[in-house]
C-alpha positions in Angstrom: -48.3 53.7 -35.4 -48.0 56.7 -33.2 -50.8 58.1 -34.0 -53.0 54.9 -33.2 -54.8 55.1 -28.9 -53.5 52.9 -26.7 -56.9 50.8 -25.2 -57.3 50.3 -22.0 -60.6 48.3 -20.8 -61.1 47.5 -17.6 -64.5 45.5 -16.3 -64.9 44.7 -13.4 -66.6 41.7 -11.5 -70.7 41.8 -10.8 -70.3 45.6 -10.3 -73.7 47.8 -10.9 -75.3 50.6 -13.1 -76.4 51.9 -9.0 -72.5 51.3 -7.9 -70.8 54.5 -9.0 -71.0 58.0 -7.2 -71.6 59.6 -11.3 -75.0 57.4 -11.4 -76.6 58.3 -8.4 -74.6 56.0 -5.2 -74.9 57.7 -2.4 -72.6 55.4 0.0 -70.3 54.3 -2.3 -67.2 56.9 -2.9 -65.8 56.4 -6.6 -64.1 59.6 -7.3 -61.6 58.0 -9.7 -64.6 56.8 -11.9 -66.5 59.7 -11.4 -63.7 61.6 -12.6 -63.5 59.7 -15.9 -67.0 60.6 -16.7 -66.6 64.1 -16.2 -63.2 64.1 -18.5 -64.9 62.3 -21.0 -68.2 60.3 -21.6 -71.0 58.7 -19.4 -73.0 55.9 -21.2 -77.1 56.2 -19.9 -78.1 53.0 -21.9 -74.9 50.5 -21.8 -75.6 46.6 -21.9 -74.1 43.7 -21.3 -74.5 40.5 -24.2 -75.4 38.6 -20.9 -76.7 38.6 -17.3 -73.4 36.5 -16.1 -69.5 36.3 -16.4 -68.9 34.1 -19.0 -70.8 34.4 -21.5 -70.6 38.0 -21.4 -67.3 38.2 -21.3 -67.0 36.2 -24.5 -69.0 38.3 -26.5 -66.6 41.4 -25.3 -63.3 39.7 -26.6 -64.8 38.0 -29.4 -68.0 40.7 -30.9 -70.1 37.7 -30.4 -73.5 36.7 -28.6 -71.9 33.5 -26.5 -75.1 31.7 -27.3 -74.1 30.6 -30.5 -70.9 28.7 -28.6 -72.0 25.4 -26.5 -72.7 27.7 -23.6 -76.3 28.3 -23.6 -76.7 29.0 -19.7 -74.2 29.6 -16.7 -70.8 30.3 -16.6 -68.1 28.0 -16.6 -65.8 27.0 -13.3 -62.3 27.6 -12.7 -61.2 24.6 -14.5 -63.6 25.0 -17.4 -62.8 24.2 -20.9 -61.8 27.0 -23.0 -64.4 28.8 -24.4 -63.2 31.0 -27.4 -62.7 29.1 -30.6 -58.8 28.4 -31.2 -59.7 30.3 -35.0 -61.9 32.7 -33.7 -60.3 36.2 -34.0 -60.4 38.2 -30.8 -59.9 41.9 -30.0 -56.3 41.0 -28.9 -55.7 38.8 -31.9 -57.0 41.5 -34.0 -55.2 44.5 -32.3 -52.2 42.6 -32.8 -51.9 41.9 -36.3 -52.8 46.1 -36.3 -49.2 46.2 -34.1 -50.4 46.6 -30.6 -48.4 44.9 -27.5 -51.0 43.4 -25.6 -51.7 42.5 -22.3 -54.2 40.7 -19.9 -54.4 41.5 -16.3 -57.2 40.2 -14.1 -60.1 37.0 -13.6 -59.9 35.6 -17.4 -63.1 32.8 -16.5 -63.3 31.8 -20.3 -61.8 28.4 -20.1 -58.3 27.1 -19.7 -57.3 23.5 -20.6 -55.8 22.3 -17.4 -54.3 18.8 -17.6 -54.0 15.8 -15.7 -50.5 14.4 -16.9 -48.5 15.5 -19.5 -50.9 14.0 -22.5 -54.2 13.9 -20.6 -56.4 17.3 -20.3 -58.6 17.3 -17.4 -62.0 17.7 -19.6 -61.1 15.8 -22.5 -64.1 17.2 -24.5 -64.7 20.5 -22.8 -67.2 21.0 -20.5 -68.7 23.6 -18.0 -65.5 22.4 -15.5 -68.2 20.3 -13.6 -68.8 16.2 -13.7 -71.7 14.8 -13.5 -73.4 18.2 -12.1 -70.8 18.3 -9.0 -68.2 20.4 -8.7 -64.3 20.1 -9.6 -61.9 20.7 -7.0 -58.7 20.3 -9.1 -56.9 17.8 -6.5 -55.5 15.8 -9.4 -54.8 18.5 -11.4 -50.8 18.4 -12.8 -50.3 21.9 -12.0 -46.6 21.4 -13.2 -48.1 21.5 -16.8 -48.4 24.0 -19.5 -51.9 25.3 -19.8 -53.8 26.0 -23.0 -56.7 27.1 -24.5 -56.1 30.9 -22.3 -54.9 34.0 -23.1 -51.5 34.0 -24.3 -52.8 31.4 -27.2 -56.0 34.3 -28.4 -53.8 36.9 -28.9 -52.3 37.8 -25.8 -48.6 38.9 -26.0 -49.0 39.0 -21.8 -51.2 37.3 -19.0 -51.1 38.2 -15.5 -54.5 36.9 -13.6 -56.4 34.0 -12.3 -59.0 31.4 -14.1 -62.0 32.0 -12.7 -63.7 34.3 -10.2 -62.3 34.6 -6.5 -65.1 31.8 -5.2 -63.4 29.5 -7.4 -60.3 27.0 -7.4 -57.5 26.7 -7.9 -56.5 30.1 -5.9 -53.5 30.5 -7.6 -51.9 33.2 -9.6 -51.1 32.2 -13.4 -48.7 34.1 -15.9 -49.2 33.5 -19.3 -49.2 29.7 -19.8 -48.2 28.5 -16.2 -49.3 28.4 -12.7 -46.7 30.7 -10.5 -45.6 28.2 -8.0 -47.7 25.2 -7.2 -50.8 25.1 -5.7 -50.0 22.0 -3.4 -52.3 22.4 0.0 -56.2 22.6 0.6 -57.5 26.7 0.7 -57.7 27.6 4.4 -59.3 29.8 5.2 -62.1 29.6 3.2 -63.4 33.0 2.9 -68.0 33.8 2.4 -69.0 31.5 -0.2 -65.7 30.3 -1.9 -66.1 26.6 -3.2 -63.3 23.9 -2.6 -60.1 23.6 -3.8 -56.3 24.2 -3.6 -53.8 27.0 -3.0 -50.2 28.2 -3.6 -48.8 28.6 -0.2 -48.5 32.5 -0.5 -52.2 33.3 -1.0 -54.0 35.7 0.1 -57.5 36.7 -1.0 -57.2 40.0 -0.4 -54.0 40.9 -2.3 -55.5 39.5 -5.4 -56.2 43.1 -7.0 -54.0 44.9 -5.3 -51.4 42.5 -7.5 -53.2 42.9 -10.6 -53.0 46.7 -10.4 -49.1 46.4 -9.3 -48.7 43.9 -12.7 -50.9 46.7 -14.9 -49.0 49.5 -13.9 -45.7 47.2 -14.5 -47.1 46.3 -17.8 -47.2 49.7 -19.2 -44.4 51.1 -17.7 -42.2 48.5 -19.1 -44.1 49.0 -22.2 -43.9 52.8 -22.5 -39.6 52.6 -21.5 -38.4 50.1 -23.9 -41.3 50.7 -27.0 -43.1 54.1 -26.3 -44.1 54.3 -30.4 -46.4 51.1 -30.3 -49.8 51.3 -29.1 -50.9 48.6 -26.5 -54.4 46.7 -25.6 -54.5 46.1 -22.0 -58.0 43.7 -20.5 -58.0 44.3 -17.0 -60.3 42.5 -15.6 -60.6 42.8 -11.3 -62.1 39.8 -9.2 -64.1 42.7 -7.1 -66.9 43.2 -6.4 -67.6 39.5 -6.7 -68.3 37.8 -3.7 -66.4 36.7 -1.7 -66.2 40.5 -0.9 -62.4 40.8 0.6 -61.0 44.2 0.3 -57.8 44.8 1.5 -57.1 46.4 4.9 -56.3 49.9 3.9 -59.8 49.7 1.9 -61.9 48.7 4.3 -64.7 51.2 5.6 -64.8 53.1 2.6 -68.2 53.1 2.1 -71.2 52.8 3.6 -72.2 49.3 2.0 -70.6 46.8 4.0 -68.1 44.5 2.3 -69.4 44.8 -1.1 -69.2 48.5 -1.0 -65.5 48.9 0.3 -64.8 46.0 -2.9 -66.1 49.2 -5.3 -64.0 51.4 -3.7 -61.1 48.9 -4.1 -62.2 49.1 -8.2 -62.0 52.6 -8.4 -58.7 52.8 -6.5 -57.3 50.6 -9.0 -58.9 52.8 -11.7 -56.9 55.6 -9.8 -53.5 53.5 -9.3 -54.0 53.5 -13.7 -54.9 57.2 -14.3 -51.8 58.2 -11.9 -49.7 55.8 -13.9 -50.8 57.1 -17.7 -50.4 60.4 -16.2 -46.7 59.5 -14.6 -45.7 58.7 -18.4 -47.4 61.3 -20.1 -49.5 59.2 -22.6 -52.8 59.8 -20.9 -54.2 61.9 -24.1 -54.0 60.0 -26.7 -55.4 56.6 -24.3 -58.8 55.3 -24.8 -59.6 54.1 -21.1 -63.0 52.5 -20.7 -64.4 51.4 -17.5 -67.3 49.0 -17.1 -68.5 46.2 -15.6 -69.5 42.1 -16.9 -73.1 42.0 -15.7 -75.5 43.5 -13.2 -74.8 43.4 -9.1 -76.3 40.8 -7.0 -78.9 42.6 -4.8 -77.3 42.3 -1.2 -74.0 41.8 0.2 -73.1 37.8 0.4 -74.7 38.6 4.3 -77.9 39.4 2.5 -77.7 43.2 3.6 -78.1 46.2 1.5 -77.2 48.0 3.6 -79.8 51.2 1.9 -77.5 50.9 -1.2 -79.3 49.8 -4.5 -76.6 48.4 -6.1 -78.6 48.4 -9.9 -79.9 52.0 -9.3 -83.8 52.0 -9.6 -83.6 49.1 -12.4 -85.6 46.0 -11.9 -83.7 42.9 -11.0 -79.9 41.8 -10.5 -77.5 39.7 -11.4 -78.4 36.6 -13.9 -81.9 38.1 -14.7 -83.3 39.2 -17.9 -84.4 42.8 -16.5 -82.7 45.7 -16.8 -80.6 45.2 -13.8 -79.1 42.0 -14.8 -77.5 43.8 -17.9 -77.9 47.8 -18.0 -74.1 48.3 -17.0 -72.2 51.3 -15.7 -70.2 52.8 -18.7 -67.8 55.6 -18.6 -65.0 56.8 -20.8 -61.9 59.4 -21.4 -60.0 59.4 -24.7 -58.7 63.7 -24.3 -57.1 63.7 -27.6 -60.7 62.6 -28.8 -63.6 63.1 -26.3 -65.4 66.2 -25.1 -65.2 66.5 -21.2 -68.8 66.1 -19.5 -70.4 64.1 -22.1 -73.5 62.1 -21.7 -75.2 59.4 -24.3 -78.3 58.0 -24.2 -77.9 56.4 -26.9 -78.0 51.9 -26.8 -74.8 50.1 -27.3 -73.3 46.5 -25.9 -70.0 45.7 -24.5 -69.6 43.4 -27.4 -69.6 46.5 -29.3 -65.4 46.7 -28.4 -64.6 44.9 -31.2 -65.9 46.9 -34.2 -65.3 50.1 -32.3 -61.6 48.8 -32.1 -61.8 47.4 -35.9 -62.7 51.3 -36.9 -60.4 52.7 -34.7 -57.4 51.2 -36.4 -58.7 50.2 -39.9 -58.6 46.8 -39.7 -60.0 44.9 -42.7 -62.6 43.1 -41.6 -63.1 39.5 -42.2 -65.7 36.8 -41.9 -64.3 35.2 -38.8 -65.0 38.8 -37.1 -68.0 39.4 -35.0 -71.0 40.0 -36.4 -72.9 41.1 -33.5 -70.6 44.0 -32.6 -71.5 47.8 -34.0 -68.9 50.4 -33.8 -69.6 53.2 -31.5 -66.2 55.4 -32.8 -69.3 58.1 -33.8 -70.6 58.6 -30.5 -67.1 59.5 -28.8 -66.4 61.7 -31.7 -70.2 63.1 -31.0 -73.1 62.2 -29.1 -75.6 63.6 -31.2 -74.7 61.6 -34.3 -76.8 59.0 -35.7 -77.8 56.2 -34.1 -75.8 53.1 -33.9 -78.0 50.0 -33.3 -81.1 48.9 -34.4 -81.7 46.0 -31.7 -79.7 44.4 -28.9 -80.4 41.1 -27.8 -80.0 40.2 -24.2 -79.8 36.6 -22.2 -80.0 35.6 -18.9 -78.1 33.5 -16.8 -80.8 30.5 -17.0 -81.3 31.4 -21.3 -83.8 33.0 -21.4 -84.1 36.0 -24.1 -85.0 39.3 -24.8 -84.6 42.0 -27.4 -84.5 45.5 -27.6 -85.5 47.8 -30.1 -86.0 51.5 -29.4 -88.1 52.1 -26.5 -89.5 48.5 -26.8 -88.1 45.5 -24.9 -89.7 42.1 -25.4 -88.6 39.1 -23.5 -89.4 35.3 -25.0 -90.8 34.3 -21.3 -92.4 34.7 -17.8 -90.6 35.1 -14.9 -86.8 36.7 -14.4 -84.9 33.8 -15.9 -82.2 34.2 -13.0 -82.0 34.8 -9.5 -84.7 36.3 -8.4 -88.3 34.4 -7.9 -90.1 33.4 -9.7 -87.1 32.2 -12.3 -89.9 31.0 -15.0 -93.2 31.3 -14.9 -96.3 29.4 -16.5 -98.5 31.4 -18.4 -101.8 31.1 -16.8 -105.1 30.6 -19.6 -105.8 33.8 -21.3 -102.6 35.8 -20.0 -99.6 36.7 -21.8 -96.8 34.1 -22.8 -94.1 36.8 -22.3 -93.4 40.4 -21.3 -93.5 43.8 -23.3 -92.2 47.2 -21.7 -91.7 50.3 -23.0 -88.6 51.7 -21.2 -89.1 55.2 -21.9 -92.4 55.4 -20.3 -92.0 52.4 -18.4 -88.2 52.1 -17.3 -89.3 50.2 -14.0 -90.5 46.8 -16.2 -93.8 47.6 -14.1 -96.5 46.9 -17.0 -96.8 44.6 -19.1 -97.9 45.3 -22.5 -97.3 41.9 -23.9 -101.2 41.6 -25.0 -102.1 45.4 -25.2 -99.3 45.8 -28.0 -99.4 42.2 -30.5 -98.0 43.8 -33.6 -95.4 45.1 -31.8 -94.8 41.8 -30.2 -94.8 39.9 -33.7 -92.4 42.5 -35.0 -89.9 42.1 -32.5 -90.1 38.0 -32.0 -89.7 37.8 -35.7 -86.5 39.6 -35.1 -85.1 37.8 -32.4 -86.3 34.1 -34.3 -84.2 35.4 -37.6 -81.4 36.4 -35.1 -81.0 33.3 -33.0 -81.9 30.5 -35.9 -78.7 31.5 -37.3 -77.7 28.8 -35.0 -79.4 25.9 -35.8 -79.0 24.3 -32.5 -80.5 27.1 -30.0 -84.4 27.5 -30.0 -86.9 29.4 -28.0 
């Protein structure tokens, strides 16, 4: 097994393609990022599965588009049900059975059965962690309990993190299958934005990543000293730059970007605080580190400031919308036993694509509980110019709504941005066009609409996404 990467992928929180210094930010410092893409590989035309957390997030642990689960829009709160099939084989699970350690460090936000009493979950029948369309606080949670559904029951050997994003309850830390300590008293002081709920008596908003990247660094040094022939997986997953924006003290002022800009610097610190550590043990050539990001940025700061930073570079839209900026994601690389330093690729892939790449990396033998929307992109590390590795790429907003990409051509089944920025969806007025049509290459702004100029190219691609999507009998346009 020595001769088998270790995999390290970290994503970070509502971070953007505009974020990093290495794809054009101006007040934004990431020299540990930047680095990365000049020792290894910069991705031009990296997507997220989805314009939110969840659902995105699924499809990178599982190879899957998250709308054939019972999440068809949103994300799910901090004490949402679990979201990842108890069969379904994950890149952990996989990894595993190949004889990897692995470990998750970071925001997990797929679901976690929390319970009530001993014998009572808190969602008996799953759910978005909401009732009745208002928010769960987890007062009556038994935080005592063992909780299932996460992690440690998908493949994970270890998990460090927290259930949801840092806006959401409880604000406790969690290792593997239990809360650490009890979150027993209201959160005070609520920081920008954070919903209700209860704490541990310790917590501290800002330490949040700065513990995650003490319990990586643990992780693999503990790892490397007492098994340094067995390859590990390690998901790192940082709350930042998700609001509420709380970067610790010796990370503030950074940037030039307010809160939300010293939060990316706090992510490529913690990139740093890993490079220094594979470095320290002498096993950074043979790593595979990848570092991306869940979805696109939100457009401001939580204070609604830019601040002159465009946090999605010059793509159209943000966070939760079907545009380019809601899923075109910042993408870099190093594997030095494998990679050329300095490479770029313009070629399409999907986060989702971890899994295959991962199935070819080790030689798994692939099964039918593996996922069927992920494509290996082994070739392009190996070389940039070889042949390409997708044909389409479906995308979905935060409110459902769809799109698909094939070559230069992206068609999206609707008016409107089908997330957060106005209008959401859009009637189509008598005469006009009942969706959008761009051509990216000539047209990478989304500025003009070809929807009726181009019809065969419009019935080619719908017919696509209909074949693709009516797999699952239960999702229609």
């Amino acid at each position: 097994m020595a001769d088998l990467p270790n995999i390290i992928y970290i994503m970070a929180d509502d971070m953007g393609y505009g974020d990093l210094g290495c794809y054009g930010a101006e007040k934004i410092p990431t020299p540990n990022m930047d680095s990365i893409a000049a020792n290894g590989i910069k991705f031009m035309d990296a997507h997220s599965s989805s314009a939110v957390c969840t659902p995105s997030r699924y499809s990178v642990m599982t190879g899957r588009y998250c709308w054939r689960t019972w999440l068809k829009r949103w994300v799910i709160g901090g004490f949402g049900a679990p979201l990842i099939e108890p069969e379904r084989e994950t890149v952990a699970s996989m990894l595993k059975k190949q004889g990897y350690a692995t470990f998750a460090v970071g925001k997990w936000h797929l679901g976690l059965n929390w319970r009530v009493s001993k014998d009572e979950y808190l969602l008996k029948d799953g759910g978005f962690g909401t009732l009745n369309e208002k928010h769960l606080d987890g007062f009556n949670v038994d935080y005592s309990q063992r909780i299932d559904g996460g992690p440690v029951d998908l493949g994970f050997d270890r998990f460090w993190g927290i259930s949801g994003s840092l806006d959401m309850p409880p604000y406790c830390f969690i290792e593997d299958a239990g809360t650490i300590g009890i979150p027993n008293q209201e959160k005070s002081p609520y920081s920008p934005q954070q919903r209700k709920g209860m704490m541990t008596e310790d917590w501290k908003d800002d330490q949040c990543d700065v513990n995650f990247t003490a319990k990586a660094r643990e992780y693999i040094t503990q790892h490397n000293a007492e098994k340094p022939d067995q390859p590990f997986f390690m998901y790192m997953t940082p709350a930042a730059p998700h609001r509420p924006c709380v970067p610790p003290e010796f990370i503030k002022g950074r940037s030039q970007a307010g809160a939300r800009g010293d939060a990316v610097c706090l992510i490529d610190w913690m990139v740093g605080e890993i490079l220094k550590t594979l470095r320290e043990l002498g096993i950074e050539e043979n790593t595979l580190l990848m570092v991306t990001s869940d979805n696109g940025a939100r457009a401001t700061c939580y204070d609604g400031n830019d601040y002159g930073h465009k946090s999605n570079g010059n793509w159209r839209g943000q966070k939760a919308d079907i545009w380019e900026g809601g899923h075109r994601e910042p993408l870099v690389m190093q594997w030095p036993a494998v990679i050329k330093p300095g490479a770029e690729c313009e070629q399409t892939v999907c986060l989702a694509d971890l899994m295959a790449t991962c199935v070819e990396i080790t030689g798994f033998e692939v099964s039918d509980n593996l996922g069927e929307d992920s494509v290996s992109f082994l070739s392009l590390l190996k070389n940039t110019a070889a042949d390409k590795v997708r044909d389409t790429l479906i995308h979905h907003s935060g409110a459902g709504m769809f799109s698909i990409r094939k070559n230069n051509w992206k068609m999206i089944a609707g008016l409107g941005s089908g997330g957060f920025t106005d209008p959401q969806w859009s009637e189509p007025a008598k005469g006009g066009p009942e969706g959008q049509l761009y051509d990216l290459t000539s047209d990478p702004a989304e500025t003009n609409n070809l929807y009726l100029a181009k019809p065969d190219v419009v019935e080619d691609m719908m017919k696509d996404l209909l074949n693709t999507i009516n797999d699952d009998s239960k999702l229609k346009l």
